[in-house]
Biotite code that builds the C-alpha atoms (Angstrom):
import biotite.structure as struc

atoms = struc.array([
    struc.Atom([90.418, 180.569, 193.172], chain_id="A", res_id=1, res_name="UNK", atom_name="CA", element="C"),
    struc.Atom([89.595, 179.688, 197.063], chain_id="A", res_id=2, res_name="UNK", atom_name="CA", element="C"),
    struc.Atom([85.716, 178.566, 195.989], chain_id="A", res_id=3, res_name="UNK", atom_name="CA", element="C"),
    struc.Atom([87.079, 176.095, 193.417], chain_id="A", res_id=4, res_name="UNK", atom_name="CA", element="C"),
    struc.Atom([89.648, 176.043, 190.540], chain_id="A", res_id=5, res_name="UNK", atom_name="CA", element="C"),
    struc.Atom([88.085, 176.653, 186.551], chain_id="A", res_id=6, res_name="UNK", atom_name="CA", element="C"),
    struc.Atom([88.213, 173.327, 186.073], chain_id="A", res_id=7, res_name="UNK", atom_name="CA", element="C"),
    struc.Atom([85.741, 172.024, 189.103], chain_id="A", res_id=8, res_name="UNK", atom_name="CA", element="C"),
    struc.Atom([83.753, 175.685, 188.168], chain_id="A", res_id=9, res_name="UNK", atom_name="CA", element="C"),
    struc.Atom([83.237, 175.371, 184.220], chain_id="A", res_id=10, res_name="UNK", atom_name="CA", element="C"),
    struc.Atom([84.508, 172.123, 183.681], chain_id="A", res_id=11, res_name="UNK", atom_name="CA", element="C"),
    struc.Atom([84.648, 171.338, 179.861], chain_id="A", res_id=12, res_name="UNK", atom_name="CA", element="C"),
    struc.Atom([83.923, 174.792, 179.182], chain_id="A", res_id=13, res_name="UNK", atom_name="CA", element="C"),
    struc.Atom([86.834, 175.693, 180.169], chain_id="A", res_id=14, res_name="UNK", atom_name="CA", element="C"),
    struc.Atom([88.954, 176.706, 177.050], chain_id="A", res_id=15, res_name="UNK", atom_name="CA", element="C"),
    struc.Atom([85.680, 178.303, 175.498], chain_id="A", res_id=16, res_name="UNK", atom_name="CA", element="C"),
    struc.Atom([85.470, 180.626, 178.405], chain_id="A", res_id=17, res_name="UNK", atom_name="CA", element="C"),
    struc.Atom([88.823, 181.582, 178.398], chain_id="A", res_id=18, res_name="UNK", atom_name="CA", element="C"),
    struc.Atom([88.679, 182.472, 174.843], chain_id="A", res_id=19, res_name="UNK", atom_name="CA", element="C"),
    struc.Atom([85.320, 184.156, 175.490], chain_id="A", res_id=20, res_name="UNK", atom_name="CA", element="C"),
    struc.Atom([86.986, 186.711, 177.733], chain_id="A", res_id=21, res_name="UNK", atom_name="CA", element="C"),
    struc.Atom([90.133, 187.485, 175.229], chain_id="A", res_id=22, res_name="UNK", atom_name="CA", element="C"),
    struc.Atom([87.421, 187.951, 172.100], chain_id="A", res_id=23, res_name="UNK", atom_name="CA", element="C"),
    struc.Atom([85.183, 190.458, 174.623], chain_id="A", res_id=24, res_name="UNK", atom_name="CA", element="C"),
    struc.Atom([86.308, 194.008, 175.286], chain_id="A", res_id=25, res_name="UNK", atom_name="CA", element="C"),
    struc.Atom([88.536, 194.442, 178.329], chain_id="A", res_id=26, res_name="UNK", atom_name="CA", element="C"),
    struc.Atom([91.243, 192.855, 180.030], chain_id="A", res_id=27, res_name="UNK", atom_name="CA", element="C"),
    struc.Atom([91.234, 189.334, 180.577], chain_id="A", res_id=28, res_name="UNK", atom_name="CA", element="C"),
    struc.Atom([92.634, 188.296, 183.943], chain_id="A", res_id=29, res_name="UNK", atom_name="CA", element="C"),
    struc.Atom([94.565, 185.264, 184.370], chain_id="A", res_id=30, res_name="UNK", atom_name="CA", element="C"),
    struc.Atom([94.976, 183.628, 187.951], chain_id="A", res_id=31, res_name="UNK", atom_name="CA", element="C"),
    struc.Atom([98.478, 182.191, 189.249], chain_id="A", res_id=32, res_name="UNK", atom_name="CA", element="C"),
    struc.Atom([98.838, 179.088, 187.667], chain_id="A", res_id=33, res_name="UNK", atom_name="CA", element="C"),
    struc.Atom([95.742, 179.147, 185.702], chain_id="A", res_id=34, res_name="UNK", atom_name="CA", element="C"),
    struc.Atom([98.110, 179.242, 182.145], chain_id="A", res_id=35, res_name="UNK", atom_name="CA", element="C"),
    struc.Atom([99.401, 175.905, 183.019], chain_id="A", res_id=36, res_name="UNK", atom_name="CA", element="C"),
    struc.Atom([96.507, 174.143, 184.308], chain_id="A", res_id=37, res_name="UNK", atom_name="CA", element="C"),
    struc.Atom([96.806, 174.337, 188.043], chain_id="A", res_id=38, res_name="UNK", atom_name="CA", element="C"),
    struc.Atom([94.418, 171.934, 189.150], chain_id="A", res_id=39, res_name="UNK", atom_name="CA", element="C"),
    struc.Atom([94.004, 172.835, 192.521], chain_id="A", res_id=40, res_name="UNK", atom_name="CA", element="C"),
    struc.Atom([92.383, 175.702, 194.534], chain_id="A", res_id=41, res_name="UNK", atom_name="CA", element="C"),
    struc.Atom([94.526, 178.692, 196.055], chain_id="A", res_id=42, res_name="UNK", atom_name="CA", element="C"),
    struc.Atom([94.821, 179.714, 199.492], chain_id="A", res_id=43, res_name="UNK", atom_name="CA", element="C"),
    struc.Atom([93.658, 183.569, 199.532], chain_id="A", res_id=44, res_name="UNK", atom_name="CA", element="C"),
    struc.Atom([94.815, 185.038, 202.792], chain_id="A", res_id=45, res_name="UNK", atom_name="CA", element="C"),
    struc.Atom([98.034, 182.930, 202.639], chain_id="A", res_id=46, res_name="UNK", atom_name="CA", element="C"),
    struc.Atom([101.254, 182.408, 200.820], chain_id="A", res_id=47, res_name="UNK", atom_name="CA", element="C"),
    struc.Atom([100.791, 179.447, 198.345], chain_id="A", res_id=48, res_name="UNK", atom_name="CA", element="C"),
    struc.Atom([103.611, 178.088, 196.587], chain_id="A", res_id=49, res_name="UNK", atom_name="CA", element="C"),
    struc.Atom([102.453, 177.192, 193.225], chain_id="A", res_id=50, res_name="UNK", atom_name="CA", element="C"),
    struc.Atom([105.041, 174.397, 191.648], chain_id="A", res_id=51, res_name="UNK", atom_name="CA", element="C"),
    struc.Atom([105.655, 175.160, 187.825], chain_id="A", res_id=52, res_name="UNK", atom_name="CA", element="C"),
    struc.Atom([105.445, 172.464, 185.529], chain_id="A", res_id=53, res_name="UNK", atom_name="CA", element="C"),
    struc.Atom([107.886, 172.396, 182.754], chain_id="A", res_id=54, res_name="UNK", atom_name="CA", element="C"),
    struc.Atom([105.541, 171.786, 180.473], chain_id="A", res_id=55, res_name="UNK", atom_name="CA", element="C"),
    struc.Atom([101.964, 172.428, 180.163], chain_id="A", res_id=56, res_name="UNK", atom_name="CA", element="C"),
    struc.Atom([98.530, 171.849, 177.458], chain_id="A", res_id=57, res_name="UNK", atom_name="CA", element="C"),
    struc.Atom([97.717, 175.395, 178.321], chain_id="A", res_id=58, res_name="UNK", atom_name="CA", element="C"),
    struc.Atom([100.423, 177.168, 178.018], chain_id="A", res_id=59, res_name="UNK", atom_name="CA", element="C"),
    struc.Atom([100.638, 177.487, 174.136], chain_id="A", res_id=60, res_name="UNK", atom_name="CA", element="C"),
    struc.Atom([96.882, 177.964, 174.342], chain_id="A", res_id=61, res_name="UNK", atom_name="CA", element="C"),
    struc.Atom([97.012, 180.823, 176.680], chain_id="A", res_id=62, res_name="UNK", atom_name="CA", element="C"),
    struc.Atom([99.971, 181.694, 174.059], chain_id="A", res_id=63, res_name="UNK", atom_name="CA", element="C"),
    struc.Atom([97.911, 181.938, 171.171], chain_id="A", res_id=64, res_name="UNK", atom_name="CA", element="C"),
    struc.Atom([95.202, 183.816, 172.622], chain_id="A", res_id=65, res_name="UNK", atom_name="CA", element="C"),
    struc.Atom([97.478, 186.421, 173.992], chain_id="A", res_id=66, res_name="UNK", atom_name="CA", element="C"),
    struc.Atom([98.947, 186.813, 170.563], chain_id="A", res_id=67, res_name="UNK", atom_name="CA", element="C"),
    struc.Atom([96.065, 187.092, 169.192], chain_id="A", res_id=68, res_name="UNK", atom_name="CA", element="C"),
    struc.Atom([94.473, 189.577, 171.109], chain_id="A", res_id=69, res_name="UNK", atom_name="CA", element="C"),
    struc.Atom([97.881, 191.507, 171.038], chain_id="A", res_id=70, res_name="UNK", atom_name="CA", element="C"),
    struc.Atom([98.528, 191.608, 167.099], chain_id="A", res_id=71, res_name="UNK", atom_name="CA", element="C"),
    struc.Atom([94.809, 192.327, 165.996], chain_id="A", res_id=72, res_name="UNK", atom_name="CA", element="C"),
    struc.Atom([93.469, 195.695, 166.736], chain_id="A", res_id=73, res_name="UNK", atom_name="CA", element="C"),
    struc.Atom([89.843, 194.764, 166.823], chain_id="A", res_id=74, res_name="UNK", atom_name="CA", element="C"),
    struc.Atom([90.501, 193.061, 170.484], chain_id="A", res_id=75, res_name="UNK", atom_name="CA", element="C"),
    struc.Atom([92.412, 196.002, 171.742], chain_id="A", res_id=76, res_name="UNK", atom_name="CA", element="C"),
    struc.Atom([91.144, 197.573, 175.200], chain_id="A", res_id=77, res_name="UNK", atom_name="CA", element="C"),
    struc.Atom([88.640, 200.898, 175.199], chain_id="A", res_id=78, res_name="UNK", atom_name="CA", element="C"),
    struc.Atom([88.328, 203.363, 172.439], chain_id="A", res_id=79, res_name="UNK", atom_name="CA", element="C"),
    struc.Atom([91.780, 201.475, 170.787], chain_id="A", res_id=80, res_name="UNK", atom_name="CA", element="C"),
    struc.Atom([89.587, 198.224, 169.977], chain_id="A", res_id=81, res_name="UNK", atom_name="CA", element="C"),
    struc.Atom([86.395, 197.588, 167.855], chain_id="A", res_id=82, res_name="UNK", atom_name="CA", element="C"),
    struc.Atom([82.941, 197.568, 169.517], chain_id="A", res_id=83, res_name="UNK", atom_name="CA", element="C"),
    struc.Atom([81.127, 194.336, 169.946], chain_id="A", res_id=84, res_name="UNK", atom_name="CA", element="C"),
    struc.Atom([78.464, 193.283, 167.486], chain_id="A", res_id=85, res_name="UNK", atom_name="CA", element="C"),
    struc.Atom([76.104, 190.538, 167.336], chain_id="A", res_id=86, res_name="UNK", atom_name="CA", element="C"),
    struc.Atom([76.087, 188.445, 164.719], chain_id="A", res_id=87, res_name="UNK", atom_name="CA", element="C"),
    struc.Atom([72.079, 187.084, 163.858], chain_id="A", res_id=88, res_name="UNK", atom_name="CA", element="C"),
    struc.Atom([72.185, 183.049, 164.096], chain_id="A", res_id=89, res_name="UNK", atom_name="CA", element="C"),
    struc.Atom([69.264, 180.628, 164.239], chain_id="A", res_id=90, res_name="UNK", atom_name="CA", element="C"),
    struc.Atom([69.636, 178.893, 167.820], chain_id="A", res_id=91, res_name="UNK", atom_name="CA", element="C"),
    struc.Atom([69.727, 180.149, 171.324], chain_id="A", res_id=92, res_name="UNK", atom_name="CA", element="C"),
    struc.Atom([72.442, 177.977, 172.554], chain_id="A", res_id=93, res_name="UNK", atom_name="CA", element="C"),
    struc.Atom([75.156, 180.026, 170.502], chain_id="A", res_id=94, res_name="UNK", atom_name="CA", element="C"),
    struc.Atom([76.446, 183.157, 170.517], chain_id="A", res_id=95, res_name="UNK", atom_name="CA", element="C"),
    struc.Atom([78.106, 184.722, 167.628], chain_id="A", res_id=96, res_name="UNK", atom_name="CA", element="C"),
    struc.Atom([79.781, 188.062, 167.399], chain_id="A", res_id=97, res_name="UNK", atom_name="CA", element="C"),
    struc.Atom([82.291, 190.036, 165.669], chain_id="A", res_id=98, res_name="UNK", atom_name="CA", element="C"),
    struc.Atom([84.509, 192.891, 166.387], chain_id="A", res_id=99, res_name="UNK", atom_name="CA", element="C"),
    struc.Atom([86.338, 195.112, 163.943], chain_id="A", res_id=100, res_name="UNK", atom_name="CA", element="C"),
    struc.Atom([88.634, 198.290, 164.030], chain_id="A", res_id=101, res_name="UNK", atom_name="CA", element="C"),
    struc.Atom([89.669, 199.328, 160.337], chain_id="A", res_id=102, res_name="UNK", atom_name="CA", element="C"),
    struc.Atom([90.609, 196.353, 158.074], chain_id="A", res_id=103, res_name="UNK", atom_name="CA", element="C"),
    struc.Atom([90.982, 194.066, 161.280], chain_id="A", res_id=104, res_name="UNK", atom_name="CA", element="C"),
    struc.Atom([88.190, 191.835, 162.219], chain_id="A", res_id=105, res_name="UNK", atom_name="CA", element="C"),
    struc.Atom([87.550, 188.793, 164.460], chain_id="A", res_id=106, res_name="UNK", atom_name="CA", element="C"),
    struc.Atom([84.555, 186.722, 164.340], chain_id="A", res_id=107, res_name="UNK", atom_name="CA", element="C"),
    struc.Atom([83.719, 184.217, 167.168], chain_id="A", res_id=108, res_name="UNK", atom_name="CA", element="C"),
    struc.Atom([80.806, 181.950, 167.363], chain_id="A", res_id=109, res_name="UNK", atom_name="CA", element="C"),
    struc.Atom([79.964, 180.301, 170.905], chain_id="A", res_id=110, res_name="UNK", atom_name="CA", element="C"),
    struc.Atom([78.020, 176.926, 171.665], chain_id="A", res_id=111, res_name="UNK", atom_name="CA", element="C"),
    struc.Atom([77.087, 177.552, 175.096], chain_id="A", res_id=112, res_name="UNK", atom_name="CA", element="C"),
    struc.Atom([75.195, 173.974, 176.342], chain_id="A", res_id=113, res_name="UNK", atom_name="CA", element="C"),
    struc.Atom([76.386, 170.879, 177.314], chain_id="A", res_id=114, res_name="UNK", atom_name="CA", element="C"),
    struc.Atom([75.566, 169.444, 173.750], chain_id="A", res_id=115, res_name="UNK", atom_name="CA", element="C"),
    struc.Atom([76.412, 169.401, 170.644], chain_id="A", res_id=116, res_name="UNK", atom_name="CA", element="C"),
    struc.Atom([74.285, 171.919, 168.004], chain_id="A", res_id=117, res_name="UNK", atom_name="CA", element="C"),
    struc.Atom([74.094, 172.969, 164.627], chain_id="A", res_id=118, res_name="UNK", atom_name="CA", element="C"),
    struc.Atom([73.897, 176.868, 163.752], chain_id="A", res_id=119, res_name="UNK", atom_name="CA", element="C"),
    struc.Atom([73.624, 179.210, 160.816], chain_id="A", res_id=120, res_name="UNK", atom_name="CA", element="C"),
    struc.Atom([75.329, 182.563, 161.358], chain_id="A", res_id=121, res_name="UNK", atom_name="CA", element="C"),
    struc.Atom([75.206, 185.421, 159.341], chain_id="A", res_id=122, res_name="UNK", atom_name="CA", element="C"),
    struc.Atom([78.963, 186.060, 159.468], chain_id="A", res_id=123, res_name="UNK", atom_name="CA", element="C"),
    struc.Atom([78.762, 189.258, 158.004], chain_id="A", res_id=124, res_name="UNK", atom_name="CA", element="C"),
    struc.Atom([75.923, 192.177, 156.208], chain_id="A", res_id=125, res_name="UNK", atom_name="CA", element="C"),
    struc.Atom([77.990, 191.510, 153.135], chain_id="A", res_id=126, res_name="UNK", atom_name="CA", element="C"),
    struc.Atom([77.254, 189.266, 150.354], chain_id="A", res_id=127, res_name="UNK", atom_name="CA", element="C"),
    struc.Atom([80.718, 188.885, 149.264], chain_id="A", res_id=128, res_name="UNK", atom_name="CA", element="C"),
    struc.Atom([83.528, 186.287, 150.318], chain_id="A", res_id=129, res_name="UNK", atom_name="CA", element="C"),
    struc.Atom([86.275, 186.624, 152.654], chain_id="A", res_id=130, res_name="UNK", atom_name="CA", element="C"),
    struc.Atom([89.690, 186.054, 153.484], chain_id="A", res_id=131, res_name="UNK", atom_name="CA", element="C"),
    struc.Atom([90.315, 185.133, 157.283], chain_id="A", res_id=132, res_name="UNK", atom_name="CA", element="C"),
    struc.Atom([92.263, 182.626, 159.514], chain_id="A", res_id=133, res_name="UNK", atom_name="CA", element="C"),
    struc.Atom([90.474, 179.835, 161.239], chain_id="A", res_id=134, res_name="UNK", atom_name="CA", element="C"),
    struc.Atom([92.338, 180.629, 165.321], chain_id="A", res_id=135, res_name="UNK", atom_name="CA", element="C"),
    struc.Atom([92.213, 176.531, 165.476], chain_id="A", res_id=136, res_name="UNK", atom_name="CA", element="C"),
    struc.Atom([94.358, 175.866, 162.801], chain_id="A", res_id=137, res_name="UNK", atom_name="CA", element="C"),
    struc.Atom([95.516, 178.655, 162.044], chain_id="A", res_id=138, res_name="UNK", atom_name="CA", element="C"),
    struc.Atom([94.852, 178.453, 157.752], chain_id="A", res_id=139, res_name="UNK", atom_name="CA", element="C"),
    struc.Atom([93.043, 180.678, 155.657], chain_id="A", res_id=140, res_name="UNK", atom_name="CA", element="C"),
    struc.Atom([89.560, 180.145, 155.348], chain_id="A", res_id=141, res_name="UNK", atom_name="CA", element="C"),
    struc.Atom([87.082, 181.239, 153.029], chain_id="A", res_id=142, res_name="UNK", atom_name="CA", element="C"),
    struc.Atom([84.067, 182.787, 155.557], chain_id="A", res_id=143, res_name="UNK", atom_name="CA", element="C"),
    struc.Atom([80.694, 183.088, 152.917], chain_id="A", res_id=144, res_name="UNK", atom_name="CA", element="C"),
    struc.Atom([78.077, 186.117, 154.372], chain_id="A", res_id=145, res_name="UNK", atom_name="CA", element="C"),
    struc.Atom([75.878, 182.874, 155.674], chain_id="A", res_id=146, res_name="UNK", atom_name="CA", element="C"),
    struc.Atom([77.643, 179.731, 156.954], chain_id="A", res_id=147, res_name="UNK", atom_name="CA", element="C"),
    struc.Atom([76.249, 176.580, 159.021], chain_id="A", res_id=148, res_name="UNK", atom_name="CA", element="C"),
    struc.Atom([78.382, 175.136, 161.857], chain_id="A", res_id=149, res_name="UNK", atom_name="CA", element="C"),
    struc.Atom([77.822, 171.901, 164.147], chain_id="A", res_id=150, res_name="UNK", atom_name="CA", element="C"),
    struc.Atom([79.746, 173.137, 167.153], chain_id="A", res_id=151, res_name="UNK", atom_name="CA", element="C"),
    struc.Atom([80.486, 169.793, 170.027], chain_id="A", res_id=152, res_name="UNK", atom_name="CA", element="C"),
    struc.Atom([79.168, 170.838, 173.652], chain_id="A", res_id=153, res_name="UNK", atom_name="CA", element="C"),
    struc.Atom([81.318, 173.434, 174.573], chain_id="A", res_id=154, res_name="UNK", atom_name="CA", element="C"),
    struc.Atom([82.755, 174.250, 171.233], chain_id="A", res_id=155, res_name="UNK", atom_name="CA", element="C"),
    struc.Atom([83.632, 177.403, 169.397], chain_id="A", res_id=156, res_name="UNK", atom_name="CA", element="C"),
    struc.Atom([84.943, 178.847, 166.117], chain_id="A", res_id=157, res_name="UNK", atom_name="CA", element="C"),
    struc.Atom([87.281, 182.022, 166.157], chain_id="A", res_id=158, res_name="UNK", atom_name="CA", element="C"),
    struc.Atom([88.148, 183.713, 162.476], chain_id="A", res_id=159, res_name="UNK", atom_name="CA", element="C"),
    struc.Atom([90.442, 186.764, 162.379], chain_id="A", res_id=160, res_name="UNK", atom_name="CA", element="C"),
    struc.Atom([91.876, 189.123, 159.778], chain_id="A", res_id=161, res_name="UNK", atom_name="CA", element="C"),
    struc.Atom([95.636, 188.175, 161.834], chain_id="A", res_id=162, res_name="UNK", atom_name="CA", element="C"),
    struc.Atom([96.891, 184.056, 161.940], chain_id="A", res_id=163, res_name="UNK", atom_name="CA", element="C"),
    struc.Atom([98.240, 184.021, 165.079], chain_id="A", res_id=164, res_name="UNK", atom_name="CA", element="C"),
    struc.Atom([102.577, 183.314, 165.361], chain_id="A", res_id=165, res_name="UNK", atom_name="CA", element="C"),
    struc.Atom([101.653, 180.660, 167.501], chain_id="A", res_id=166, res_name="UNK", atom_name="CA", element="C"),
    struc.Atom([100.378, 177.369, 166.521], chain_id="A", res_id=167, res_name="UNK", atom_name="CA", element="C"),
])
C-alpha cells in the first residue's frame, strides 16, 4: 500500500483483479480502506488515520464478492473448496476457469489486455445446457458447453450455481 494504491498499480483492472483473487483458491486479502476505494497510499511504519466515507462504489462490490465466495462451496479455502480447472478457449489474452465441489460450480472467464477481445470457451466437457447465475446481474443464464464472449479491456464474466443476496 506504501509503493502505490490498486488504483495507480492496476488501474482499470482493478475490479477484475479483485474478483480474480475471490474466484482463485485461498484467502483474498483486503487492505484498510481498499473496500471503499481509498485512493491514496498508506503509511507502513506509522499510524494512518483512514477517514470512512459513508458511502462508497466498492463497497457493495466487495459485498457481493464476499457473499459469493461465502455461500458457494466451490470457492471455499483448502480441501473444503473445488480445485481449479482450466477451461480450453481460443485466445491468449483470456483466461477461463471453473471450480466445482459437488453440485456447486463457478465459472469465470478473464480478458487480461488493455483491449477489448472476442473468445470462445468451452464452458464445460458436457454437451448439455445449464442453469447458472450471471455474478453481474445476478439472473439466470442459460451457459451452452461452447459459448463466444467479446469481453471490453479489462472485462470478465463470473457464472455460479449460487445468485449472490447482494445486487
Amino acid at each position: 500500500a506504501w509503493e502505490g494504491t490498486e488504483f495507480e498499480r492496476m488501474g482499470a483492472a482493478v475490479p477484475e483483479m479483485a474478483t480474480l483473487e475471490f474466484l482463485f483458491p485461498g484467502i483474498p486479502m483486503i487492505y484498510s480502506g481498499q473496500e471503499v476505494g481509498l485512493n491514496r497510499r498508506l503509511s507502513f511504519f506509522d499510524k494512518d488515520q483512514i477517514t470512512w466515507p459513508s458511502s462508497s462504489a466498492w463497497t457493495p462490490f466487495y459485498q457481493k464478492l464476499i457473499d459469493l465466495k461465502t455461500r458457494n462451496s466451490a470457492l471455499w479455502n483448502g480441501s473444503y473448496g473445488g480445485p481449479l480447472v482450466a477451461l480450453s478457449n481460443d485466445n491468449s489474452h483470456v483466461i477461463s476457469f471453473a471450480r466445482s465441489k459437488g453440485t456447486n460450480r463457478v465459472i469465470g472467464i478473464m480478458n487480461l489486455s488493455n483491449s477489448a477481445q472476442t473468445v470462445t470457451v468451452a464452458m464445460q466437457a458436457s454437451t448439455k445446457n445449464i442453469s447458472l447465475y450471471r455474478l453481474a446481474t445476478n439472473s439466470k443464464t442459460t451457459v451452452t458447453p461452447t459459448m463466444t464472449f467479446t469481453l471490453p479491456a479489462f472485462g470478465y464474466e463470473v457464472y455460479s450455481t449460487v445468485a449472490s443476496k447482494v445486487n
